[in-house]
Backbone as CSV, one residue per row, in Angstrom:
resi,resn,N_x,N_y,N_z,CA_x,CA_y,CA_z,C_x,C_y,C_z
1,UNK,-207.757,-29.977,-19.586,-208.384,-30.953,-20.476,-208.697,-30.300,-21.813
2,UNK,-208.183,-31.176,-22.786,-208.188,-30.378,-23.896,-209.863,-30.476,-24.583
3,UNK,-210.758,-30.124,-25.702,-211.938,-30.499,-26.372,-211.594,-31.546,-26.659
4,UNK,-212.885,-32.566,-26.219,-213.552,-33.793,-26.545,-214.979,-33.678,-26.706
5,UNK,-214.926,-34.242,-28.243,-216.756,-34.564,-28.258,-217.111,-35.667,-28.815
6,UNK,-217.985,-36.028,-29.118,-218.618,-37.100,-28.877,-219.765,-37.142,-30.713
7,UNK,-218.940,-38.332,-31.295,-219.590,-38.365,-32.981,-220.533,-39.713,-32.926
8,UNK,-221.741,-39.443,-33.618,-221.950,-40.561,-34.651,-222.072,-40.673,-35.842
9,UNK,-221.621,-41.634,-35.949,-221.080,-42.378,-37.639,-221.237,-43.991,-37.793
10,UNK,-221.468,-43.705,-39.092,-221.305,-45.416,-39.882,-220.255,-45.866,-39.843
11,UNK,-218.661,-45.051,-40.086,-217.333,-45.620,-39.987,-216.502,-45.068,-39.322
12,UNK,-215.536,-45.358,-39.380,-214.113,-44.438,-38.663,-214.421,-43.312,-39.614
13,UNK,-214.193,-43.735,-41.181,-213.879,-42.723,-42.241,-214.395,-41.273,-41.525
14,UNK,-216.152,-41.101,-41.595,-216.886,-40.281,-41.543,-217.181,-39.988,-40.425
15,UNK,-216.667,-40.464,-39.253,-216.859,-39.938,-37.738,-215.262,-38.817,-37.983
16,UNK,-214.132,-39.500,-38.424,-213.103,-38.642,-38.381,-213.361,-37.291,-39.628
17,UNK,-214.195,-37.219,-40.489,-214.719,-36.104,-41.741,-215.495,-35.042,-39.848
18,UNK,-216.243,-35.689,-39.831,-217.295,-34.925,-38.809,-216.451,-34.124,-37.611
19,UNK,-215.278,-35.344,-37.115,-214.409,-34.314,-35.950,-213.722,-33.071,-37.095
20,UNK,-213.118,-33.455,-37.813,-211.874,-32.552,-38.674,-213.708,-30.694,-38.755
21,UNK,-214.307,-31.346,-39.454,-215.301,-30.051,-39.209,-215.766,-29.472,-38.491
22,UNK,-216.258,-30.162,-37.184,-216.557,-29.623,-35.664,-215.525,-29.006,-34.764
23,UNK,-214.480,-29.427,-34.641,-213.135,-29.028,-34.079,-212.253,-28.237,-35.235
24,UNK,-212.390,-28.149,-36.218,-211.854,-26.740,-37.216,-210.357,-27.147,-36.954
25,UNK,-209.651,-28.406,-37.244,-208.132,-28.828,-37.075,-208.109,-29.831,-38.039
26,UNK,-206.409,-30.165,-38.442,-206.251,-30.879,-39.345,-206.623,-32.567,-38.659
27,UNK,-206.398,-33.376,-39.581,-206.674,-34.755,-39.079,-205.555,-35.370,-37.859
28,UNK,-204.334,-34.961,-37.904,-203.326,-35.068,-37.341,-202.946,-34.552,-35.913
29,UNK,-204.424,-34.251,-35.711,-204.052,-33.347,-34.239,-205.855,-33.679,-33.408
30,UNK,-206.144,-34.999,-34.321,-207.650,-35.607,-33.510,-207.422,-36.852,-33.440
31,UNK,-207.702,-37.693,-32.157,-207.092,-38.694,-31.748,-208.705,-39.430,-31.873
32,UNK,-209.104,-40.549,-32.340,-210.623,-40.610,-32.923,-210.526,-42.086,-32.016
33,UNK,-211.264,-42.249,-31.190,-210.910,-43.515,-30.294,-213.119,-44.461,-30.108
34,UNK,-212.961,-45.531,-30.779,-214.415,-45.910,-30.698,-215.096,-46.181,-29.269
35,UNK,-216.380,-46.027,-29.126,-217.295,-45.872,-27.887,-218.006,-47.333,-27.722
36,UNK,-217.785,-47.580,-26.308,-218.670,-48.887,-26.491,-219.619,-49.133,-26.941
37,UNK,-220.797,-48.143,-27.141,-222.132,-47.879,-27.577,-221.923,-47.480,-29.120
38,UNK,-220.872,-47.908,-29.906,-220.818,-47.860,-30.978,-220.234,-46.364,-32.235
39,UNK,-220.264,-45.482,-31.051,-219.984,-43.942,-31.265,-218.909,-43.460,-31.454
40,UNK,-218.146,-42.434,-31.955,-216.864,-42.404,-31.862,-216.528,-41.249,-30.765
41,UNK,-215.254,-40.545,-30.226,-215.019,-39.904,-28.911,-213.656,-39.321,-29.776
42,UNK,-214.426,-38.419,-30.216,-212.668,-37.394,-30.717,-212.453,-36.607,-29.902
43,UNK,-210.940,-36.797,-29.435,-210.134,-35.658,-28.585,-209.033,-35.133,-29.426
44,UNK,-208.921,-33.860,-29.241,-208.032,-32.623,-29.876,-206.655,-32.928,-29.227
45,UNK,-205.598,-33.553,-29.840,-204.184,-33.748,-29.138,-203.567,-32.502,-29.868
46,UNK,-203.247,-31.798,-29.108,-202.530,-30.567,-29.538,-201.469,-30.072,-28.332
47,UNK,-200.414,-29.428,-28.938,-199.502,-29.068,-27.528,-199.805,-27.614,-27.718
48,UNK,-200.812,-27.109,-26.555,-201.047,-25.099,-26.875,-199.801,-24.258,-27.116
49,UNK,-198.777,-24.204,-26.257,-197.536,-23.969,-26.486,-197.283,-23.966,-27.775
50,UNK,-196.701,-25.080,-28.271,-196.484,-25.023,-29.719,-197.074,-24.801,-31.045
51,UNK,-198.792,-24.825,-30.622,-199.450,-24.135,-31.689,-199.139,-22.891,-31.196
52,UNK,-198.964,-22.339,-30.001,-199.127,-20.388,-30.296,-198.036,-20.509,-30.554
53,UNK,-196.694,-20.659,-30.507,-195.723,-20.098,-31.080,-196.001,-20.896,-32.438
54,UNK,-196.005,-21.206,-33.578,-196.149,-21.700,-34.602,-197.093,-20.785,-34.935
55,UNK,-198.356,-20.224,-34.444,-199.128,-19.151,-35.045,-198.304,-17.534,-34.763
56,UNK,-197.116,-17.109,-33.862,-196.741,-16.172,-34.063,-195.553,-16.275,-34.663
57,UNK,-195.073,-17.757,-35.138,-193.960,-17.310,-35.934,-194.567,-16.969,-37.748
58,UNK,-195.526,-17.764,-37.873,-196.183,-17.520,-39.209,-196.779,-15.715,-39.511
59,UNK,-197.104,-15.264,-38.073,-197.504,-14.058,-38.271,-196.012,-12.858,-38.491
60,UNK,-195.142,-13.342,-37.904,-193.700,-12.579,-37.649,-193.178,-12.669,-39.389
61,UNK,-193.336,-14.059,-39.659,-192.579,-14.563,-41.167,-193.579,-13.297,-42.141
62,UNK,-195.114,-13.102,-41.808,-195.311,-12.454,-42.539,-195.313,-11.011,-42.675
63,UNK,-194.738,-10.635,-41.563,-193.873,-8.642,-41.099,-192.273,-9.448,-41.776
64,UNK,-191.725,-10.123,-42.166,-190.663,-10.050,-42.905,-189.643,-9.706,-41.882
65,UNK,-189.704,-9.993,-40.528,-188.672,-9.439,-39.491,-188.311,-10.967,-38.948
66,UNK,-186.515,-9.839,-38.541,-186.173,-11.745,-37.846,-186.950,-11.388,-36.229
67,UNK,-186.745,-12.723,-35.834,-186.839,-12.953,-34.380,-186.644,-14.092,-33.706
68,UNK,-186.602,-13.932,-32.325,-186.778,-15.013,-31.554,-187.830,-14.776,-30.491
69,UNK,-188.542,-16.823,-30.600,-189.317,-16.446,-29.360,-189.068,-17.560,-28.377
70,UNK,-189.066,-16.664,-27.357,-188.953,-17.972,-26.271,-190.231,-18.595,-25.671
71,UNK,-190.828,-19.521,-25.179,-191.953,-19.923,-24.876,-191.816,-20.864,-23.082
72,UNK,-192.379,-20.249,-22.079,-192.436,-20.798,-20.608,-193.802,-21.703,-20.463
73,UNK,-194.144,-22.639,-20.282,-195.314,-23.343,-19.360,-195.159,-23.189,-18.112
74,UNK,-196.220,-23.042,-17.287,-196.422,-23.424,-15.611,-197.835,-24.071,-15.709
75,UNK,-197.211,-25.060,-14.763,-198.629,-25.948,-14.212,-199.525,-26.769,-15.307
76,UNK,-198.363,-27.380,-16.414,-198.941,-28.434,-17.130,-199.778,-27.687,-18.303
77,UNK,-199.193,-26.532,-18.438,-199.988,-25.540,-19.403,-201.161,-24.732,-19.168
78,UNK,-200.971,-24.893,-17.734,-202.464,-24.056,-17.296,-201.773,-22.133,-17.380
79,UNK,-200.986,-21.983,-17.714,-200.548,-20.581,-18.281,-198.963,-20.798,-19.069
80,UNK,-198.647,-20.243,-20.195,-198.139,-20.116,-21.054,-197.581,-18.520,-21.398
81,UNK,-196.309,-18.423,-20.823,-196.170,-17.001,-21.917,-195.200,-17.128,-22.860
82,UNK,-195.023,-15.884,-23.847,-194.138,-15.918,-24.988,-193.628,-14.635,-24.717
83,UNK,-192.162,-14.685,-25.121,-191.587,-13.675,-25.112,-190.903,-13.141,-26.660
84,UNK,-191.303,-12.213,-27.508,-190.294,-12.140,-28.663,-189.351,-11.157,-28.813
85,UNK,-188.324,-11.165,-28.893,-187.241,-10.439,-29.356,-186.915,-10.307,-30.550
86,UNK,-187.183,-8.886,-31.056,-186.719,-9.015,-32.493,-185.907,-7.537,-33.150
87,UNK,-184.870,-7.496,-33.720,-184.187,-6.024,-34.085,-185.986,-5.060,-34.341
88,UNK,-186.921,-5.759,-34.819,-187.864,-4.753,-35.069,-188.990,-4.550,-33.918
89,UNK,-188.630,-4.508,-32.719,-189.708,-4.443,-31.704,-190.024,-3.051,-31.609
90,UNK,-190.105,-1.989,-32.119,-190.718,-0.970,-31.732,-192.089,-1.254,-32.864
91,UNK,-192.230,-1.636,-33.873,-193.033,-1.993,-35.023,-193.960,-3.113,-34.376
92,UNK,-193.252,-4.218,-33.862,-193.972,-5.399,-33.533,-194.515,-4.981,-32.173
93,UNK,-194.532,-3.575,-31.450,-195.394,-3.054,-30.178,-196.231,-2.324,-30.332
94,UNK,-196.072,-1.362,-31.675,-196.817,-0.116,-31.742,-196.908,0.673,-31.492
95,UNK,-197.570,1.673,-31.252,-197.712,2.717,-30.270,-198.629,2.678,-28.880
96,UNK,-197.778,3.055,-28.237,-198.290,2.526,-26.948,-198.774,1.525,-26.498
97,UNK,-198.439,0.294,-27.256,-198.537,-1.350,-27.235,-199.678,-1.613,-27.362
98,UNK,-200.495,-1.082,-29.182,-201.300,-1.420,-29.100,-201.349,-2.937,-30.145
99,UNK,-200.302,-2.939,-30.863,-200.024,-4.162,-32.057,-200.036,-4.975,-30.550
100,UNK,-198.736,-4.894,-30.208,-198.839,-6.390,-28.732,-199.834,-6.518,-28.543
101,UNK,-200.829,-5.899,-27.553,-202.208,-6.252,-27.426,-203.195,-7.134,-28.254
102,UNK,-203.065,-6.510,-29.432,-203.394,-6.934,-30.614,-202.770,-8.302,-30.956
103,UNK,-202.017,-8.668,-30.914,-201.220,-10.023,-31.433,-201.778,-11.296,-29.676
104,UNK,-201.567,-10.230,-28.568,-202.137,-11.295,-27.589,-203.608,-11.804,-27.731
105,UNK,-203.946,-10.961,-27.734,-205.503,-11.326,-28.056,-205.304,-12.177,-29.222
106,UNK,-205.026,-12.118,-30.366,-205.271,-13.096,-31.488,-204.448,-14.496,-30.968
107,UNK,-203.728,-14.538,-29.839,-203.049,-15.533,-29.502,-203.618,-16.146,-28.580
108,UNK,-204.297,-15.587,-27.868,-205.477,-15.997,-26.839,-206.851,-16.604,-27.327
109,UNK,-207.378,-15.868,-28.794,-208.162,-16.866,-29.036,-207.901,-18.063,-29.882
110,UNK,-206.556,-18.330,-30.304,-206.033,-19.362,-30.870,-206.241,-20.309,-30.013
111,UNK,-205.344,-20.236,-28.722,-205.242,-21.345,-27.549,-206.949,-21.622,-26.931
112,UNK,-208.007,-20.669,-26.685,-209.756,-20.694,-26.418,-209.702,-21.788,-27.386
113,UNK,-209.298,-21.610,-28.808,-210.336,-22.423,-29.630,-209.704,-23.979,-29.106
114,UNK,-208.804,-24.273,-28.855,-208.344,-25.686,-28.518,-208.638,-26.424,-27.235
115,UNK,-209.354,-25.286,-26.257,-209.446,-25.918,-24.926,-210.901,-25.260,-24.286
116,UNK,-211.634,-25.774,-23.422,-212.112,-25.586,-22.997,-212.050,-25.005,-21.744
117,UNK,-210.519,-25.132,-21.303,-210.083,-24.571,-19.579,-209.732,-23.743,-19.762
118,UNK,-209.835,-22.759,-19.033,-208.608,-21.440,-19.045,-207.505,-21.043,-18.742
119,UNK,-206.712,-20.958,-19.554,-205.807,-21.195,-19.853,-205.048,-19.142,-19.703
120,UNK,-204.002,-19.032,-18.888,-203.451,-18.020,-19.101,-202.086,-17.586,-19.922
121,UNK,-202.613,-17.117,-20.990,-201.531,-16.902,-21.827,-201.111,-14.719,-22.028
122,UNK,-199.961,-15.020,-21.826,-198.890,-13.560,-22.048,-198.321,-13.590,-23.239
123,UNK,-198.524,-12.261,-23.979,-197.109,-11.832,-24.633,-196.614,-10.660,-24.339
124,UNK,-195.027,-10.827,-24.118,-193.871,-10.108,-24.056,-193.264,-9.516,-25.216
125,UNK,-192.978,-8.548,-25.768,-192.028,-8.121,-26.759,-191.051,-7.526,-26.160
126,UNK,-189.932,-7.524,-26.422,-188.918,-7.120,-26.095,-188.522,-6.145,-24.937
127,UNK,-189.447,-7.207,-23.714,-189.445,-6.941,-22.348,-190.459,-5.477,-21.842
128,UNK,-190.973,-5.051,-23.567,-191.998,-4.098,-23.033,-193.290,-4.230,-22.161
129,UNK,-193.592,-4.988,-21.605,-194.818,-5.539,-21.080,-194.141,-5.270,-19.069
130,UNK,-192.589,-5.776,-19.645,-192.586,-5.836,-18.131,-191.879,-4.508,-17.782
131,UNK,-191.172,-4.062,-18.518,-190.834,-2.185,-18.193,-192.048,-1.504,-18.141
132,UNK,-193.156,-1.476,-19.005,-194.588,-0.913,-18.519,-194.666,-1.139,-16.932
133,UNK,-194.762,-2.284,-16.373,-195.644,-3.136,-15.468,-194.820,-2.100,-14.524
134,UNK,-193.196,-2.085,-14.393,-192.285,-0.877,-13.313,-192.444,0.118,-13.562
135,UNK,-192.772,0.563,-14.411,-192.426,2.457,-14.671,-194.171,2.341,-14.267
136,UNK,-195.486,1.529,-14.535,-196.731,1.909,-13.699,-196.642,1.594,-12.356
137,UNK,-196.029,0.841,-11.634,-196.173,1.135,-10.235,-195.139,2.131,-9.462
138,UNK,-193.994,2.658,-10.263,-193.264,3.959,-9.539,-194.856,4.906,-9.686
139,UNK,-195.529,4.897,-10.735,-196.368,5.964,-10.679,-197.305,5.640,-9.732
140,UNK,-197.334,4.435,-9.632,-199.103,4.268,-8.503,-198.373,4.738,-7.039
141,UNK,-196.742,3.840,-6.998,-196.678,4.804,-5.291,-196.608,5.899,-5.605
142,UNK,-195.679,6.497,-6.035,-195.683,8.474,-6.274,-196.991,8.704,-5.842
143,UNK,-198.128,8.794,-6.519,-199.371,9.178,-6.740,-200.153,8.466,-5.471
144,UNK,-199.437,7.475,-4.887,-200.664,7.234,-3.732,-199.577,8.220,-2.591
145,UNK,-198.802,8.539,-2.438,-198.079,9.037,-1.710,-198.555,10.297,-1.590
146,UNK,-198.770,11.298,-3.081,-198.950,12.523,-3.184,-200.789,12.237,-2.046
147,UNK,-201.402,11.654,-2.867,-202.763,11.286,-2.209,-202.839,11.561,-0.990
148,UNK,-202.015,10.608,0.206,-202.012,10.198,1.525,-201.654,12.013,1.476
149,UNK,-200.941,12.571,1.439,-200.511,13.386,2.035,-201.208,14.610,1.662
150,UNK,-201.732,15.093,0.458,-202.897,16.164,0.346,-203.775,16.110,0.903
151,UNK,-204.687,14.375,0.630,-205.939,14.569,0.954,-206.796,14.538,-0.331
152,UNK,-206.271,14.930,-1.440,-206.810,15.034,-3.120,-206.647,14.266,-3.640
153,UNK,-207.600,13.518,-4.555,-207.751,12.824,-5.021,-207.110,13.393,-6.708
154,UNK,-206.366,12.026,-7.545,-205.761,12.171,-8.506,-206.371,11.676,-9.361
155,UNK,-206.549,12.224,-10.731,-207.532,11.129,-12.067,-206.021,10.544,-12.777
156,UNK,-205.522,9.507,-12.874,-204.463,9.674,-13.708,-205.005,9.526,-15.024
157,UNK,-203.824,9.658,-16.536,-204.578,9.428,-17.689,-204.558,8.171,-18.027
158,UNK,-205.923,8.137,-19.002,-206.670,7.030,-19.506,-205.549,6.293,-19.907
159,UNK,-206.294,4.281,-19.516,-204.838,3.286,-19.729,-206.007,1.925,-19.880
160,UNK,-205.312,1.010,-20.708,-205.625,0.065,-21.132,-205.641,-0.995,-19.959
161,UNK,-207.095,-1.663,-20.140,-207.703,-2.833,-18.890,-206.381,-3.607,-18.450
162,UNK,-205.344,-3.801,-18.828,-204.008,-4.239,-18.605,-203.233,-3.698,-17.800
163,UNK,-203.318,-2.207,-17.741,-202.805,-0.971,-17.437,-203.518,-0.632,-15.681
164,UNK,-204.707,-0.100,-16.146,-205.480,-0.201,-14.885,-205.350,-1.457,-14.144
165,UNK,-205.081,-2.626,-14.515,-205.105,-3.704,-13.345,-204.115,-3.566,-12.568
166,UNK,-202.647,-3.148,-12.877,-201.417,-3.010,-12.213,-201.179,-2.044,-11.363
167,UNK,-202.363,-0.836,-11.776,-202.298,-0.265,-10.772,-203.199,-0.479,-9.546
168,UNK,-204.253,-1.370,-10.026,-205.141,-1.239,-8.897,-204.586,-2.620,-8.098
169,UNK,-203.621,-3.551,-8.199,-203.354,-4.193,-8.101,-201.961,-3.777,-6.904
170,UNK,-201.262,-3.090,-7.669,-200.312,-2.142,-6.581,-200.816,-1.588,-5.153
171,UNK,-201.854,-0.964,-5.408,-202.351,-0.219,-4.401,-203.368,-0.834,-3.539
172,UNK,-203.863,-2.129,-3.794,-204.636,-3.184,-3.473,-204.338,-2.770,-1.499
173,UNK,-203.766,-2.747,-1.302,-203.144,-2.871,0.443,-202.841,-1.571,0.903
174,UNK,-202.956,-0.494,0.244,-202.321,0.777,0.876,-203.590,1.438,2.138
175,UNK,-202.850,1.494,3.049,-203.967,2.164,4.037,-204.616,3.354,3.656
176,UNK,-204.176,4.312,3.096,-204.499,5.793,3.099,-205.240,5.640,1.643
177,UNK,-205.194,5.018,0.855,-205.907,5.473,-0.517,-206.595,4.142,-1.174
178,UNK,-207.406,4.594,-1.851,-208.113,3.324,-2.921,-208.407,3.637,-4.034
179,UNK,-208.400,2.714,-5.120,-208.326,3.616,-6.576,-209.821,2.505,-7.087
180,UNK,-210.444,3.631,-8.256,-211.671,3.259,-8.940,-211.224,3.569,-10.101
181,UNK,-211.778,3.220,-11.088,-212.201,3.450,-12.750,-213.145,4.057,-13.364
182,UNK,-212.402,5.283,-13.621,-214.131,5.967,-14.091,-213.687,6.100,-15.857
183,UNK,-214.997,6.785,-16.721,-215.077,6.457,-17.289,-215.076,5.484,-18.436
184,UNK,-215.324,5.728,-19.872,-215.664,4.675,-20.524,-214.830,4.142,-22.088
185,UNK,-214.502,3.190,-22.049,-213.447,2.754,-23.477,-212.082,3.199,-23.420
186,UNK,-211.928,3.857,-24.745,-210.722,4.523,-24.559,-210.079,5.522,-23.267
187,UNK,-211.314,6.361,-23.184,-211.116,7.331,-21.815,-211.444,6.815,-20.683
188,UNK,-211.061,5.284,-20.236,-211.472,4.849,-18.737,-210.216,5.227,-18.345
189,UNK,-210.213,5.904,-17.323,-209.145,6.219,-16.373,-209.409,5.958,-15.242
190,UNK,-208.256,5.627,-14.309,-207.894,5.086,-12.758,-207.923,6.937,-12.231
191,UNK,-208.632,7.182,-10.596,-208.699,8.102,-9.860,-208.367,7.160,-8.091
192,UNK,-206.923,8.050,-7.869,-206.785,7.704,-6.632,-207.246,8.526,-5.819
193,UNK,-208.183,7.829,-4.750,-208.519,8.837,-3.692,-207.966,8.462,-2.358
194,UNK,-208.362,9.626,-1.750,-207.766,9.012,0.239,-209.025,8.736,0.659
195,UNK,-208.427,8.096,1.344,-209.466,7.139,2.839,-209.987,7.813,3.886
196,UNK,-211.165,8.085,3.785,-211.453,8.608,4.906,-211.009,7.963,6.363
197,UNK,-210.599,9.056,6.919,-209.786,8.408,8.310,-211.055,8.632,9.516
């Protein structure tokens, strides 16, 4: 359900002035429908999909790089990802994917400001999100393997709340080991330990 709220006004005119300021959107994307009790009931018609890609192609137009993006819905828009491909994806990732990050988040609170549900939205660059996601779980088995079989517990190095979920997410079911998060910010790092038997 997208934002709906609820105006009073003397006219259409100035109930639709009041949505366009409360909802922070053009007039063309508030559907202004009158209340029996005399009130007006603006709802936000927007397709999330097509505003986030329309906000990352404006951001792409302004890095001056070509690209393409592809855009998936599941479940009526209850998650959304984007994928971009572009000759300049090492630029549009960063180092160590911190621009991506950076561009999801600004894409995540684009789609917040339009809805009130939560809504799961991804970005992909040029499939780096999902080569991360394999090359971290060869490391979580390796490392729960080494675990089970020393007995020692491993700190691996510090990784982004994205990062740590895949692994703890991997190892979610392994009999012999369980992984925690220690420290703080930049330096939170995942430590696999064994299970006491």
């Amino acid at each position: 359900m997208q934002k709906k709220i609820e105006i009073s006004a003397a006219s259409y005119e100035e109930a639709m002035d009041l949505a366009i300021q409360k909802l922070h959107v053009a007039e063309d994307k508030i559907f202004l429908n009158e209340t029996s009790n005399g009130n007006y009931e603006a709802l936000l018609d927007v397709n999330l999909a097509l505003e986030g890609k329309k906000y990352l192609e404006s951001i792409l137009k302004a890095f001056g790089v070509e690209y393409n993006i592809e855009v998936r819905t599941i479940g009526n828009e209850k998650e959304i990802h984007y994928l971009i491909d572009s000759p300049d994806n090492p630029l549009l990732i960063g180092n160590k994917g911190k621009t991506l990050e950076a561009f999801q988040l600004l894409l995540k609170n684009l789609i917040g400001s339009f809805t009130k549900e939560y809504i799961i939205v991804t970005l992909d660059i040029g499939s780096y999100r999902a080569n991360r996601i394999h090359q971290l779980e060869i490391l979580a088995t390796k490392t729960a393997k080494e675990v089970a079989k020393t007995k020692i517990e491993v700190k691996l190095h510090p990784m982004n709340s994205f990062e740590r979920r895949v692994i703890h997410e991997k190892l979610a079911d392994w009999r012999d080991v369980y992984t925690e998060s220690e420290g703080e910010g930049e330096d939170r790092a995942i430590v696999v330990k064994p299970k006491k038997q």
